[in-house]
N, C-alpha and C positions, 0 to 999 in steps of 0.2 A: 600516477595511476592512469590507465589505459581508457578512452572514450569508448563506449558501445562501438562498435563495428562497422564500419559500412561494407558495402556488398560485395562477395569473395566469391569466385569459382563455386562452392559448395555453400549454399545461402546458410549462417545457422538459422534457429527456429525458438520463437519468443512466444511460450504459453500465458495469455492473458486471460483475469477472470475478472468476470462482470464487461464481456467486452461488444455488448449491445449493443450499448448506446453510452452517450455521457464522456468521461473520461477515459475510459477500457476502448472506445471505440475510435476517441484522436488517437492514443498510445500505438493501436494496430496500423492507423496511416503512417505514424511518424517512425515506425520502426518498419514496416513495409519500407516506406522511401529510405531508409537506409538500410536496406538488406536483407531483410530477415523476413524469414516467411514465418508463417503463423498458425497457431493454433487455438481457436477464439473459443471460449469459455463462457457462456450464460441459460437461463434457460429458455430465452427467447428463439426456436428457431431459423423463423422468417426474418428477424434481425439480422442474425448472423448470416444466414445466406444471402442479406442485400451488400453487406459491407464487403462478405469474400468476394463477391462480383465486382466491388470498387478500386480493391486493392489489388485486382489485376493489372491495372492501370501502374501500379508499380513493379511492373514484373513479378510478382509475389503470389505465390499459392498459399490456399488459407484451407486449413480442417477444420472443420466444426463438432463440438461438443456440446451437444445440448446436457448439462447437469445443473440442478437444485442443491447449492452444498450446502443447504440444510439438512440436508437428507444423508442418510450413510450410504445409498448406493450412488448419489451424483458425486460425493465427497471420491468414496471409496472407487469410481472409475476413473476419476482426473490423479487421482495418486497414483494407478499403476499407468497412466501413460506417462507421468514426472516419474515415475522412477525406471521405465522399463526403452525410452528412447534415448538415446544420445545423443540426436542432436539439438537437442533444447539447449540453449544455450542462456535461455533470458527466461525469469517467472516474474511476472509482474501480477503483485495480489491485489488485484484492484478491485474486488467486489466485496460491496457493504451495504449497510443496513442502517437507517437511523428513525429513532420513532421518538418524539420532544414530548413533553408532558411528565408532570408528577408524578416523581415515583411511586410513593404512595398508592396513585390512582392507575398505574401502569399496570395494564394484565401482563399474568406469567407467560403467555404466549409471544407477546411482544420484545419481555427481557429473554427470554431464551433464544428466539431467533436472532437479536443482535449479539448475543454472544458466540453464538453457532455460528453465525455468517461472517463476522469482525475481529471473532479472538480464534476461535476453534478450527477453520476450514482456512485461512492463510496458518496457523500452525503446522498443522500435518501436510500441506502442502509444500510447504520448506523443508518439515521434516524426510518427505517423499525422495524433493529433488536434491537434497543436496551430499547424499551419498556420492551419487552419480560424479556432482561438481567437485566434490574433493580427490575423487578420483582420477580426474582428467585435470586438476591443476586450475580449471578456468568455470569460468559461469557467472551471472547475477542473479540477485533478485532486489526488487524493486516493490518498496512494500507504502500503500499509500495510509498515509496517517490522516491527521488533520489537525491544525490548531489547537484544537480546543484540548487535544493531548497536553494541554499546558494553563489550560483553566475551564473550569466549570463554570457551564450557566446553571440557575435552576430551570429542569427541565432538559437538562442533557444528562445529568448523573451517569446511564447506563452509559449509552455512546461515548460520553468522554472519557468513562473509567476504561473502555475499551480502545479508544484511539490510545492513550496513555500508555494500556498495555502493550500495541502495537509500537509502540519508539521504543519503549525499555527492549522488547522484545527485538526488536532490528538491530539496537547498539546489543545487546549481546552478542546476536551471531554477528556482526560483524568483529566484536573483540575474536571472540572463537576463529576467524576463519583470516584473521589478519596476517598477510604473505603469504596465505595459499593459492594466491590468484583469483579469490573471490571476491565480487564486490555486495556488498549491501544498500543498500539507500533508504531511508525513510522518509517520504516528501509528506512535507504537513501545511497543508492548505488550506486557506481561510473560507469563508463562502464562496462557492460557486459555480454554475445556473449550471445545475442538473437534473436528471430525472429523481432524484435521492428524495427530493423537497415531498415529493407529489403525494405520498403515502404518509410523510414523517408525522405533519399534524402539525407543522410551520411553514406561514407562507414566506415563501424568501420572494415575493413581492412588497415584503413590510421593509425591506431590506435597501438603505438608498443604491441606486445605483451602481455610485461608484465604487462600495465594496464589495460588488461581486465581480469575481475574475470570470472571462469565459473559458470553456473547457480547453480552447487551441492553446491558449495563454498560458494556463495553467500546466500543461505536458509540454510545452517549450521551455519554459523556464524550467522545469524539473529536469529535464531531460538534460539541460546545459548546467545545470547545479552535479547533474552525475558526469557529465565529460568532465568540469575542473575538479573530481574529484571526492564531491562531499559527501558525507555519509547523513548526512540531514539537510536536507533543505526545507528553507520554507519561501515560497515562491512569491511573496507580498510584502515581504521585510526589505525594505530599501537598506535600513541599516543594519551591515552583516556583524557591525560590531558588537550590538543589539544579543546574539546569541553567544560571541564569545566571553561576556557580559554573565550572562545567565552559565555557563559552564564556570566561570570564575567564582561566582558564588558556592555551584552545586557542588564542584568538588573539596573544598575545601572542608564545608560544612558534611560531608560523607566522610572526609578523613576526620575530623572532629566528633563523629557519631562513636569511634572505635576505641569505646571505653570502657571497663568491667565495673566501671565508680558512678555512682548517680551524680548527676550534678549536682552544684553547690547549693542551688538555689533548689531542690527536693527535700534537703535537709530538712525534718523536721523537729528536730530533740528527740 
């Protein structure tokens, strides 16, 4: 499988969301310095117009979109320019939402928004651009998970049930789109030091140190887990063998789900 691109004659163009600050905002330098001009995605204006100024500095022209994809009209403008440009060649859905506390205790506003911003607006977002990429043979997208897609705290319930949906959801469309030339990726990263913390209702200063990664760290190694290839990364796992581990188990126990007979141990007389 073929590495992201560096810079050609005709720059392509990588639509990032959430790309203010944080994560969304290394992704625009790291793919700036390799070629690609951009399209930055938040609803921070003044943000985004500090960074487009920075990543001139890479030769790189940057558009701004200011949208809320909480909203049907910030959702519904970034979909028609993922479906109406061709040169997009990169979507990276990087903008999310995390609120920690009891569900119980969790207002409806707070689970609605992290489902609208983490399941809902990266879905139709993919659904937007990837007409386009089937058509032309080529394209990515690049969808950021996180860890805990693989276990629950209490007080992550909602978030994790949505990061979770975001992996199944990535290894789909990557089965789907497997030799069309299109890549997928789902990076799942453990803590680290973003603006996400500020609002969430945890302080990730309770957090020692050394397991929070910093955001440059974090989009280097993701970024190098998509050159050699992977369709999941997780950027903190020293041991890779660690996940073909965990695929060993998963599929097995999926082919062994595939039975019209209750197990033996249901029997009741």
């Amino acid at each position: 499988m073929s590495a992201l691109p560096n810079a050609t004659p005709s720059r392509p163009v990588a639509l990032i969301t959430g790309a203010s600050s944080g994560i969304g905002a290394v992704y625009a330098d790291r793919l700036a310095a390799r070629g690609y001009d951009l399209i930055l995605v938040a609803r921070r204006g003044d943000r985004l117009a500090a960074l487009a100024e920075d990543l001139k500095a890479h030769g790189a022209s940057a558009r701004i979109q200011i949208a809320d994809l909480t909203t049907e009209a910030g959702l519904s403008a970034v979909e028609s320019l993922l479906a109406d440009d061709p040169s997009i060649a990169l979507l990276v859905n990087n903008a999310g939402l995390a609120r920690i506390g009891g569900f119980g205790a969790m207002s409806a506003g707070d689970i609605a928004a992290q489902l609208s911003l983490n399941i809902v607006a990266p879905t139709r977002l993919t659904h937007a651009v990837l007409p386009g990429f089937l058509a032309r043979g080529a394209g990515a997208i690049i969808n950021i998970a996180s860890a805990v897609a693989l276990h629950t705290y209490p007080g992550t319930t909602v978030y994790s049930g949505t990061k979770a949906y975001m992996l199944a959801f990535s290894r789909g469309i990557a089965e789907e789109v497997a030799g069309s030339g299109i890549r997928v990726q789902a990076v799942l990263p453990a803590a680290v030091g973003t603006e996400i913390y500020d609002l969430s209702g945890f302080d990730i200063a309770s957090v020692p140190s050394e397991f929070v990664m910093t955001t440059q760290n974090l989009v280097d190694a993701a970024l190098s887990g998509f050159d050699a290839g992977e369709s999941v990364t997780l950027p903190s796992v020293e041991d890779a063998t660690l996940w073909d581990s965990f695929e060993a188990a998963r599929l097995p126990l999926f082919a062994a789900s595939q039975s019209g007979t209750p197990a033996s141990r249901y029997h009741n007389g």
